[in-house]
C-alpha positions as a printed Julia matrix, in Angstrom:
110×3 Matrix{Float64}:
  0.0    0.0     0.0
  1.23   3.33   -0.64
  1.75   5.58    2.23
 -0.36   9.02    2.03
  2.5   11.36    2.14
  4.29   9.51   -0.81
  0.76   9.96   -3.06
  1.03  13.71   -1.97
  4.77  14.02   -3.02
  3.97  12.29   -6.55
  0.93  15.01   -7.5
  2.88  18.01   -5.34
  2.32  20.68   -8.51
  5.13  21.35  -10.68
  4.94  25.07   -9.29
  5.71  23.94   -6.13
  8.98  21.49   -7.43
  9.84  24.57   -9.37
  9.99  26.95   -6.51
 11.32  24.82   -3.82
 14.28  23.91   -6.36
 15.16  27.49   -7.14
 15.24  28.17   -4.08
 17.57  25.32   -3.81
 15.74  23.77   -0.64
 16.41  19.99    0.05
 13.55  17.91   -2.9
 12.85  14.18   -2.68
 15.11  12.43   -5.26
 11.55  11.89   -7.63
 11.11  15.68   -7.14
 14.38  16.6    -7.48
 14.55  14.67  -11.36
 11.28  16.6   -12.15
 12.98  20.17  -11.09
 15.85  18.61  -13.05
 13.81  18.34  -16.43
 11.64  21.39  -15.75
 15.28  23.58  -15.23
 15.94  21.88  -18.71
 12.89  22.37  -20.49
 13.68  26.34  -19.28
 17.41  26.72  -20.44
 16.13  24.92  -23.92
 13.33  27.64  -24.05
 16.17  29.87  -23.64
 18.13  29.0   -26.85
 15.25  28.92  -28.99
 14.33  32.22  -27.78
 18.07  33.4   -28.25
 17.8   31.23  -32.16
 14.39  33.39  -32.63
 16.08  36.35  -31.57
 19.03  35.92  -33.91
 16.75  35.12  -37.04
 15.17  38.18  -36.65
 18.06  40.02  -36.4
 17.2   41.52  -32.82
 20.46  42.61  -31.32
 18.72  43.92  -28.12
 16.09  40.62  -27.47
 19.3   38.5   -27.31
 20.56  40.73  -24.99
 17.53  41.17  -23.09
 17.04  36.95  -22.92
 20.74  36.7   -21.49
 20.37  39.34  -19.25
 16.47  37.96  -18.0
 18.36  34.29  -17.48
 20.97  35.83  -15.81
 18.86  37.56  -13.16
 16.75  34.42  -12.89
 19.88  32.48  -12.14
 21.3   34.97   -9.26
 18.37  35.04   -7.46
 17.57  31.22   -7.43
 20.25  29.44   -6.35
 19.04  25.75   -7.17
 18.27  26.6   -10.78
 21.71  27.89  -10.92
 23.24  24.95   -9.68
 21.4   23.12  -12.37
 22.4   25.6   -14.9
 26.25  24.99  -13.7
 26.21  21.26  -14.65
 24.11  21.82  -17.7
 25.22  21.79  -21.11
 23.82  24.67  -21.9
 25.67  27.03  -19.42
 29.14  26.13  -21.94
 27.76  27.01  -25.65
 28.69  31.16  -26.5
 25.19  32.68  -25.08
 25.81  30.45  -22.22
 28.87  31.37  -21.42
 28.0   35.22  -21.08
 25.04  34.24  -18.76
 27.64  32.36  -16.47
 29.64  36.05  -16.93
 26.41  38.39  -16.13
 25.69  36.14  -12.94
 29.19  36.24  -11.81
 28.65  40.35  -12.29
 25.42  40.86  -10.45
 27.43  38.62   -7.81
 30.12  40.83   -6.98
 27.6   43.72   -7.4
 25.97  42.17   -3.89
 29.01  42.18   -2.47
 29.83  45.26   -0.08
């Protein structure tokens, strides 16, 4: 039989996942894969938005999209974990997200 507060851990909401891993509190290892593909799914949206961008030939969306990722990243620090051992945070728009964080970082600092 499955115990009640495993049933509530498999239907906890994606919103909640998604907020309790940027956060970067402690998630269940099942809820931990889902933030896992839903950081993913968000850093893919990102280059397709930063292809769509190019395509049209819209200097200031790209730099709009890596500066919006950027500030995403510094204030949740469990989607910028993910983003650290992603893939994506090494291609060229990548790397000057990884660069903007590291800005706004020192920019906290007094």
């Amino acid at each position: 039989m499955t115990e009640p507060e495993d049933l509530e851990s498999h239907y906890q909401p994606a919103a909640d996942i998604w907020r309790a891993g940027c956060a970067g509190e402690t998630l269940q290892d099942k809820n931990l894969h889902k933030f896992a593909a839903l950081s993913r799914s968000r850093f893919h949206t990102f280059q397709l938005s930063i292809t769509h961008a190019q395509i049209s030939g819209n200097g200031k969306k790209v730099e709009a999209l890596i500066r919006g990722l950027a500030v995403e990243l510094h204030t949740a620090p469990g989607l910028m974990a993910q983003w650290q051992a992603s893939e994506f945070s090494g291609d060229n728009f990548g790397t000057q997200v990884t660069a903007l964080t590291a800005t706004l970082r020192a920019a906290d600092k007094p």
